[in-house]
C-alpha positions in Angstrom: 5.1 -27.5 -0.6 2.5 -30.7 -1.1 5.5 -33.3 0.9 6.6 -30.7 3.9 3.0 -28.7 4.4 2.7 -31.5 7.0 6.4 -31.0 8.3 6.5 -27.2 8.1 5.2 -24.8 10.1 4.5 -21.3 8.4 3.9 -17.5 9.6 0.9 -16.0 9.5 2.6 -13.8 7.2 3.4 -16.9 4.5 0.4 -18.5 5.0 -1.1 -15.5 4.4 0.6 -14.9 1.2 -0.2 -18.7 0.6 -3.6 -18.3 1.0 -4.0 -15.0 -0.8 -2.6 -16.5 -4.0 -4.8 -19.9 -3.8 -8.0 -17.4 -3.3 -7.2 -15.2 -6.3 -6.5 -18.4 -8.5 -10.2 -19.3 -7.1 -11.7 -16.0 -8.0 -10.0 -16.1 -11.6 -11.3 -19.3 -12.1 -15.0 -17.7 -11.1 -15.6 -19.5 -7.8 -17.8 -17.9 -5.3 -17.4 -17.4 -1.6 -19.0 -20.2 -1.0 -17.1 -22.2 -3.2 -13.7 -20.8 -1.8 -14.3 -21.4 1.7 -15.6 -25.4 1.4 -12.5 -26.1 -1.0 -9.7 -24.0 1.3 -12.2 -24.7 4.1 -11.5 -21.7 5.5 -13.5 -19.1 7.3 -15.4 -16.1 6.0 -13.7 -13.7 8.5 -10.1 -15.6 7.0 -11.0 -14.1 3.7 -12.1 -10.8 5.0 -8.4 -10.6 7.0 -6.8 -11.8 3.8 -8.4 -9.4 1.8 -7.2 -6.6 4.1 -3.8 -7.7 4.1 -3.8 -9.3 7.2 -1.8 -12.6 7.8 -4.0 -15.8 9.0 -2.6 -19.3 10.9 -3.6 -22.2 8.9 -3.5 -25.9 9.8 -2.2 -28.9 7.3 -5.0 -29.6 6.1 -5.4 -25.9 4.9 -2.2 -25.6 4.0 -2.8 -28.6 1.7 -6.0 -27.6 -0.2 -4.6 -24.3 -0.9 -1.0 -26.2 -2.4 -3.8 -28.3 -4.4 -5.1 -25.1 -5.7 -1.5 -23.6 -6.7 -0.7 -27.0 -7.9 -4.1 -26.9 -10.3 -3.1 -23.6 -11.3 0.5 -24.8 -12.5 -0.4 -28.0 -14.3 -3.0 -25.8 -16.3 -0.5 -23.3 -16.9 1.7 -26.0 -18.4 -1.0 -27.7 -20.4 -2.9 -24.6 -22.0 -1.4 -21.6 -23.7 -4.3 -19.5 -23.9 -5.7 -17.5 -20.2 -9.5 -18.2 -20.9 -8.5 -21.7 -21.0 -6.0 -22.2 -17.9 -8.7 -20.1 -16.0 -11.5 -21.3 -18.0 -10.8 -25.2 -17.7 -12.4 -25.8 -14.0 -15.8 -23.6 -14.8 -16.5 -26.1 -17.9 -18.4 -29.1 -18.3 -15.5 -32.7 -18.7 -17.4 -35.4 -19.8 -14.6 -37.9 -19.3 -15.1 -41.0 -16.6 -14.1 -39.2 -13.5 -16.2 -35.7 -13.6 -19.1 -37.5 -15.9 -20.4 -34.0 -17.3 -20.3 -31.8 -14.2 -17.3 -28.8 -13.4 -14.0 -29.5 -11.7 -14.7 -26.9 -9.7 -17.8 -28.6 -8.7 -16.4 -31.1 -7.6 -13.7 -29.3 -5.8 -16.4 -27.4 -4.0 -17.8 -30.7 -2.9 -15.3 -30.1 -0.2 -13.6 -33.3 1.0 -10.0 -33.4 0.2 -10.2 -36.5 -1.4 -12.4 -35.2 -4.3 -9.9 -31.7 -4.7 -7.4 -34.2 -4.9 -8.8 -36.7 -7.2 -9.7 -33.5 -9.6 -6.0 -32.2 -9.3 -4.9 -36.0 -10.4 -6.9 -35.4 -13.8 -6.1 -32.1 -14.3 -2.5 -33.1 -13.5 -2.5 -36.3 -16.1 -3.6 -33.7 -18.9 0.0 -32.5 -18.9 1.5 -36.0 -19.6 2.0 -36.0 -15.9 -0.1 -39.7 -15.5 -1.1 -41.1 -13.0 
């Protein structure tokens, strides 16, 4: 999805289903609202219709934070066996150059895409996937 989410156009249905599974790999990593709607940017009433079942239009740039999420998701999948860890990973402290003791999340929740990106580029390199 990362290459054609600018190419593509999606149902409210799929995005729907697209967001829905970014937000509950958000919650399961322990992210709060607030959290969740700077890093999808995203609207409080878009969570509330997702939440209900209800399908949502999203733009590119939606469409792209919430592929960065999945994408997260599957590199830590890859990397860690154990579930505390895969949904664990972004709540703890990384004291390597990039996040310099804070949270990936944290820095997700910043809520440019360039620092959700940069964070999925280290979380990605963890699985031998280098940058």
């Amino acid at each position: 999805m990362h290459a054609t989410s600018r190419t593509r156009t999606f149902s409210k249905d799929q995005s729907g289903v697209i967001l829905r599974t970014a937000l509950r790999i958000l919650e399961k990593w322990k992210a709060t609202t607030e959290q969740e709607i700077s890093i999808l940017r995203v609207s409080r009433s878009s969570i509330s219709r997702i939440q209900q079942g209800k399908g949502v239009e999203l733009d590119c740039d939606q469409l792209e934070r919430a592929s960065i999420v999945l994408n997260c998701h599957a590199s830590l999948r890859l990397v860690f066996d154990n579930p505390v860890n895969v949904y664990g990973f972004v709540g703890m402290e990384n004291h390597n150059d990039f996040f310099n003791g804070r949270k990936p999340l944290e820095i997700m929740a910043q809520g440019d895409l360039l620092s959700l990106f940069e964070t999925y580029k280290r979380i990605d390199a963890l699985r031998g996937g280098g940058w």
